[in-house]
C-alpha positions in Angstrom: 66.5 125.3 116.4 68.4 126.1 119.6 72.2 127.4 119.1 73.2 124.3 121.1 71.6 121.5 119.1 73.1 123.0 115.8 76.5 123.2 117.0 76.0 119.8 118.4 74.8 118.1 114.7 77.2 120.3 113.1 79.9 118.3 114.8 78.5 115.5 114.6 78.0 115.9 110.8 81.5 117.0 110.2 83.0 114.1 112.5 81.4 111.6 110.5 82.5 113.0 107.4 86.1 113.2 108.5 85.6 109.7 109.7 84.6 108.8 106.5 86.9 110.3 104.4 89.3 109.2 107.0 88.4 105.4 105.1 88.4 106.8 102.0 91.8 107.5 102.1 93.5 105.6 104.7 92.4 102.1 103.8 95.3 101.4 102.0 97.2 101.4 105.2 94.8 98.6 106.3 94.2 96.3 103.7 96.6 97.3 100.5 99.8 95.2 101.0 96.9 92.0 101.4 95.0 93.2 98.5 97.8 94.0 96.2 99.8 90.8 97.3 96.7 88.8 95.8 96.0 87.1 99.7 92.2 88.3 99.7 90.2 89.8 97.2 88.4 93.7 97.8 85.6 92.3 99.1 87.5 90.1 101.7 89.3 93.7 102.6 86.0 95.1 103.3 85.0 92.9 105.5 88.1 92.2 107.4 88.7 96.1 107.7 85.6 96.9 108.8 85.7 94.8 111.6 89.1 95.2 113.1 89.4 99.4 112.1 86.5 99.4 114.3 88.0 97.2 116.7 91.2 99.5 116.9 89.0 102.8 117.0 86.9 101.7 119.9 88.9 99.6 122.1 92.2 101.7 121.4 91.9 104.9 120.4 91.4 107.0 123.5 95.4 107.9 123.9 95.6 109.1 120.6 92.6 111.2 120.6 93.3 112.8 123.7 96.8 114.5 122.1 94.4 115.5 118.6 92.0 117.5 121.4 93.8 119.1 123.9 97.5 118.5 122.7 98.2 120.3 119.6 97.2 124.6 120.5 97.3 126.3 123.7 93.3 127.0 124.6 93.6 129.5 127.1 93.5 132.5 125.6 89.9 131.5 124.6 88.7 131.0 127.8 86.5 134.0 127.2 85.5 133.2 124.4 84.8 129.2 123.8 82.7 129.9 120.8 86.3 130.7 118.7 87.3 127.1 119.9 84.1 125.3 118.8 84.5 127.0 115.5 87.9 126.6 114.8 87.2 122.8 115.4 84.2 122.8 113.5 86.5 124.0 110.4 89.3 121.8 110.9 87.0 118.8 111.0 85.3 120.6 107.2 88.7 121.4 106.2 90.6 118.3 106.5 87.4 116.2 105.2 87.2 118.0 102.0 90.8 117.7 101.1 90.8 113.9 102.2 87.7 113.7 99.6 90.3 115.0 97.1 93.3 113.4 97.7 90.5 109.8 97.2 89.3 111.4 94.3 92.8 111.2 92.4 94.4 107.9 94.4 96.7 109.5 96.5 97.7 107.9 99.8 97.7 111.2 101.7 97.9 111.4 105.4 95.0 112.0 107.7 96.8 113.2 110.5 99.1 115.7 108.8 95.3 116.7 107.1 93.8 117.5 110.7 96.9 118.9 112.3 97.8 121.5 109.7 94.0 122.4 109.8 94.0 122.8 113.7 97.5 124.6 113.4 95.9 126.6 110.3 92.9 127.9 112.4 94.9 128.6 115.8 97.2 131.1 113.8 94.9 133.3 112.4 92.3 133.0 115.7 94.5 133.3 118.6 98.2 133.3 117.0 101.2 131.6 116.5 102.0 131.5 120.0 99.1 129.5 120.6 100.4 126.3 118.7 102.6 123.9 120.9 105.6 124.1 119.1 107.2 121.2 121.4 104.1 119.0 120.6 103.5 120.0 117.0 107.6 119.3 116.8 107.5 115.6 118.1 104.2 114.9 116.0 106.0 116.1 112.8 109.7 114.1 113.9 107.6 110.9 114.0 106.5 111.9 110.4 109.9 111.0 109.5 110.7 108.6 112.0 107.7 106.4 111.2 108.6 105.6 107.8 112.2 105.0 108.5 111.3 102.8 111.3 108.9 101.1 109.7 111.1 100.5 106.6 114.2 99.1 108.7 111.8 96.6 110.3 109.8 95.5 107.4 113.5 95.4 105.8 114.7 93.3 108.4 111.6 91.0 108.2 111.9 90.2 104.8 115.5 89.7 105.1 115.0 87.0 107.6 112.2 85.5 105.6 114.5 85.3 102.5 117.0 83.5 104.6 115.1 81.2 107.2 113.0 80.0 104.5 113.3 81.0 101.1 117.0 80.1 100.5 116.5 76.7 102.3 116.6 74.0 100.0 113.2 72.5 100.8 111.7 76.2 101.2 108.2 74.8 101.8 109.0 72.7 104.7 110.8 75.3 106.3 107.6 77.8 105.5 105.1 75.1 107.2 108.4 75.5 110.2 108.4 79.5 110.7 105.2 80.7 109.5 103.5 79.9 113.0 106.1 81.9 114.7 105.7 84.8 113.1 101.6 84.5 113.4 102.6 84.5 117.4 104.7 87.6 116.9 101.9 89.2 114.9 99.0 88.9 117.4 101.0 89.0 120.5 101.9 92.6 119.3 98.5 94.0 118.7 97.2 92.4 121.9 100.1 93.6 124.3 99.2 97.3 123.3 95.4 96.3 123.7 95.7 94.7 126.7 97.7 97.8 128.4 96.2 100.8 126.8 93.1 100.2 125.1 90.5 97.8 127.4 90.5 100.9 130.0 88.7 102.9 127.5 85.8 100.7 128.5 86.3 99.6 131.6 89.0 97.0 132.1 92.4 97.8 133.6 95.6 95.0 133.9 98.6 94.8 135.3 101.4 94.5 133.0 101.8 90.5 134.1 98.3 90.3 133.1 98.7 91.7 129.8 101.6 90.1 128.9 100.4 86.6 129.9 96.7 87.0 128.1 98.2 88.7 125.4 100.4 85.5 125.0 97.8 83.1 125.6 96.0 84.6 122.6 98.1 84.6 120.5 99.3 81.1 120.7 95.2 80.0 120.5 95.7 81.9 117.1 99.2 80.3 116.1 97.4 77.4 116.4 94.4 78.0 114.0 97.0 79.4 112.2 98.7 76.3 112.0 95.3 74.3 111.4 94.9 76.3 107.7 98.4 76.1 106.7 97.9 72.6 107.2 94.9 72.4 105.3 96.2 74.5 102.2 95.8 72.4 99.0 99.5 72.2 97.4 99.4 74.3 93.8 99.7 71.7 90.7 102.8 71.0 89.1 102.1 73.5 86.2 102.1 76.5 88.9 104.9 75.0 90.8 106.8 75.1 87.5 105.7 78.6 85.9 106.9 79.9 89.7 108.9 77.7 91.8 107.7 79.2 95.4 103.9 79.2 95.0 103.1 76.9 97.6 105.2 78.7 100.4 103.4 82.3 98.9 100.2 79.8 99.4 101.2 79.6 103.1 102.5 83.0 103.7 98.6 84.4 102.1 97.3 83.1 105.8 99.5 84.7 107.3 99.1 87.7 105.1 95.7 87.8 106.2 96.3 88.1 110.1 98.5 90.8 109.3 95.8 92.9 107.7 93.8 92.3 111.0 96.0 93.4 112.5 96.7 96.7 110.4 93.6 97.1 110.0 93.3 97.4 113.7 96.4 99.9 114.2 95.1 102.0 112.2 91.9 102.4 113.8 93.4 102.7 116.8 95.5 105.9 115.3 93.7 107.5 113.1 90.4 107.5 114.9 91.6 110.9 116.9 91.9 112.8 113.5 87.9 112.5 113.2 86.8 112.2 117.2 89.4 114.1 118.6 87.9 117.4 117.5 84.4 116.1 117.5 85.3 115.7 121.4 86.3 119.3 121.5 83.7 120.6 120.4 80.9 118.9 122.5 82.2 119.3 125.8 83.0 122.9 124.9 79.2 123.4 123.8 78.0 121.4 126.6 80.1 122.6 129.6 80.9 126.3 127.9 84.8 125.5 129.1 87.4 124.9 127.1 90.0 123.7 129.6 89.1 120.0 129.0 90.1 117.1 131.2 87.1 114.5 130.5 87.7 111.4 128.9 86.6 110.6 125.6 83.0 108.9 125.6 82.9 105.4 124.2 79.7 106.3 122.0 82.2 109.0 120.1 84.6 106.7 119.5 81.7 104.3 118.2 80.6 106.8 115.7 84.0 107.2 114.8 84.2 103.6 114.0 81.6 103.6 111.9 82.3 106.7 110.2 85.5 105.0 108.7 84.1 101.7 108.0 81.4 103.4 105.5 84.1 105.4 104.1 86.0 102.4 103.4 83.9 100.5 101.9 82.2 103.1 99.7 85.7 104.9 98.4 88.9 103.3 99.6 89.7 101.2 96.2 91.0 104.1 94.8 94.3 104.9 97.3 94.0 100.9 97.5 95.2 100.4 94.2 98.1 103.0 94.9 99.7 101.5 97.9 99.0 97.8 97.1 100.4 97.6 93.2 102.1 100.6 92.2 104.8 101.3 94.6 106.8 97.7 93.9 105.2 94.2 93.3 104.0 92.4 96.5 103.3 88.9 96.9 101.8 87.6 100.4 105.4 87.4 102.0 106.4 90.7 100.9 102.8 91.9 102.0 103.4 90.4 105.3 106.6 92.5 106.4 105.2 95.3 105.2 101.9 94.9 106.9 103.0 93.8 110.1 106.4 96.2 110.3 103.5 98.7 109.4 101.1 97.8 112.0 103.6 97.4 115.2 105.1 100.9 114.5 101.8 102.3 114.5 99.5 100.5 117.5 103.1 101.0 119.9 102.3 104.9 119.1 98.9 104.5 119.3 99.9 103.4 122.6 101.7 105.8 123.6 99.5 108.9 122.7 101.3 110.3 119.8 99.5 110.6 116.5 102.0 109.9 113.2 100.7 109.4 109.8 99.9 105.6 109.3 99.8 106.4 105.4 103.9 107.5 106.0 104.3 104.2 108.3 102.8 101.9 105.1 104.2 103.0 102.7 107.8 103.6 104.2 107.3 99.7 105.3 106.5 98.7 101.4 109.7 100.7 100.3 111.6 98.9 102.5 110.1 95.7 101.7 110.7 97.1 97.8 114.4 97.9 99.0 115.3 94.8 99.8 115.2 93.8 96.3 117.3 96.6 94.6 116.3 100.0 94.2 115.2 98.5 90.7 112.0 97.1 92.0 110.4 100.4 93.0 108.3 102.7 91.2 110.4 106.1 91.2 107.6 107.9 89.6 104.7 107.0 91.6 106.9 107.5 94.8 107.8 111.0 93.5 103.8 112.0 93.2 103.2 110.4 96.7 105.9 112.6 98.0 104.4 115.7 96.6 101.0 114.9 98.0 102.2 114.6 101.5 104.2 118.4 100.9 101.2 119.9 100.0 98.9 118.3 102.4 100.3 120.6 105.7 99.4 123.5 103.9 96.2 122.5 102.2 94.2 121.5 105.2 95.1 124.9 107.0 94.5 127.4 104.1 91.0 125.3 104.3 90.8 125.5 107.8 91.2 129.4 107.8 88.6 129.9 104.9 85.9 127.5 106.1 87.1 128.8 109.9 86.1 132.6 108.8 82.9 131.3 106.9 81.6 129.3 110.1 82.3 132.5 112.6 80.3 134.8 110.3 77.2 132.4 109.7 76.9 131.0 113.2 78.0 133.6 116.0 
């Protein structure tokens, strides 16, 4: 077979499989706050996910990926010599899958991006040397790995907050649900669309002004508010048994439709993030191979991010309930309110740096926005010991993919060049 073609399926191969473990692991950013709240079932997850993760990955993913391939290392040095890039990529992609696979294996909500950048970082050490990592890139990728959670925690805090007080400490708390839930579906999709609208549609194709974004972006999201407002109207009220044995299930009952939007819409952030873990050295590696250059400047084809949509809708429907259990029941009890600012605090911190190119860990963004949603009833209603063992996994995670990275990186340079 010629060398091209095999470097070419190699990346390929390995791109799908990070794509996939990518789901394997990360769907508990999409769909675990909905799941664990009780506002779908796993099958309903699947379903929704898959549609909207390839949504995000396709329509929005292009800003991210182009920091993953081009952002992270210095290239230059291996100008003479673009076999050590397509190699080093090839391992990262190995090297970050297999620990992913791992992580799945034993539920722990890991993160993909800190899997793929310590691999890339792992393999640029030993191959061209520290001074080839961007230390002012790999700096502002890492603060965002604290900032993310934080943020996301103060806002799904401050979601829940006003939730408790708009609505549930009302004295007809139902009424007032019916009231406020709409409004926050318009929030919710107007969101996710804005960032659509203004970074993602030119990855195939469409460009807007920012008037035009803002206006369709609000146009659809009141046509949703309204079918929003059709179901909650439609919801059958609970019986008095279940209004007795817990006093607020008919405004959880309206709060599980919105639940569900939100999960679109995470599900959708993430794909539009964590896409560029999987395609973004898939990328590298086939214009390398096909142009022999590895000063890249073309965009990222829409049949890559395609395959990188599909990669991580197989991988979350065949593996993902494992990290979904994790994230949706065991950091602090969620019902579809709590679920809600979680999910959407969650899903606007990511897509808005999804828009803006750089690539944080969604997993940090969930599950700082469930803490916070946890917070806001006492430090009580969190699970010390589970968040302790999630900690741990994202320490070792760094190091992990690049000690991988360097031993696949040194098996792949003596069996292919």
């Amino acid at each position: 077979m010629d060398p091209t073609t095999i470097l070419l399926t190699l990346a390929l191969v390995f791109g799908l499989y990070m794509a996939w473990a990518i789901g394997a692991n990360d769907v508990a950013n999409a769909m675990a706050t909905s799941v664990g709240s009780g506002a779908i079932t796993v099958k309903q997850a699947i379903v929704i996910a898959g549609i909207f993760e390839f949504m995000g990955a396709f329509l929005a993913g292009g800003e991210v990926t182009s920091t993953i391939r081009k952002g992270i290392i210095d290239v230059a040095p291996l100008a003479d010599d673009p076999n050590i890039l397509v190699c080093g990529m090839l391992a990262s992609l190995l090297a970050a899958a297999v620990w992913l696979t791992v992580a799945s294996r034993f539920g722990w909500p890991v993160s993909t991006t800190h899997s793929i950048v310590g691999a890339i970082v792992g393999f640029a050490v030993v191959a061209i040397g520290i001074e080839a990592v961007h230390l002012g890139t790999l700096g502002a990728i890492a603060a965002s790995w604290v900032i993310s959670p934080i943020l996301a925690g103060t806002v799904s805090f401050m979601l829940i907050v006003s939730v408790q007080r708009l609505i549930f400490d009302r004295e007809n708390p139902e009424r007032y649900a019916r009231r406020y839930v709409p409004v926050y579906i318009f929030l919710t999709v107007f969101v996710m669309s804005l960032v659509t609208f203004v970074k993602g549609l030119k990855h195939v194709g469409f460009e807007l002004s920012s008037a035009e974004a803002f206006g369709y972006s609000g146009a659809f999201a009141l046509v949703v508010m309204g079918v929003g407002m059709v179901l909650v109207r439609r919801l059958q009220k609970a019986s008095v048994a279940d209004v007795e044995a817990f006093h607020y299930v008919n405004v959880e009952r309206i709060f599980s439709v919105l639940t569900v939007i939100t999960a679109c819409a995470m599900a959708f952030a993430h794909g539009s993030n964590d896409v560029a873990n999987a395609i973004g050295p898939l990328a590298a590696v086939i214009t390398t191979v096909n142009t022999g250059e590895v000063f890249q400047t073309a965009s990222v084809s829409p049949y890559i991010l395609l395959a990188g949509g599909v990669g991580i809708v197989l991988g979350l429907a065949t593996y993902g309930y494992r990290v979904m259990a994790t994230v949706g029941s065991r950091i602090t009890e969620l019902t579809p309110s709590r679920g809600f600012a979680a999910g959407l605090a969650a899903a606007s911190v990511v897509v808005v740096a999804s828009g803006t190119g750089l690539p944080i860990s969604t997993t940090h963004t969930l599950v700082g926005a469930v803490l916070g949603v946890g917070l806001a009833r006492g430090i009580g209603a969190l699970n010390l010991s589970v968040i302790r063992t999630i900690f741990m996994s994202w320490i070792i995670t760094l190091p992990a993919g690049a000690i991988l990275a360097i031993v696949f990186y040194y098996v792949l340079r003596a069996v292919l060049f």
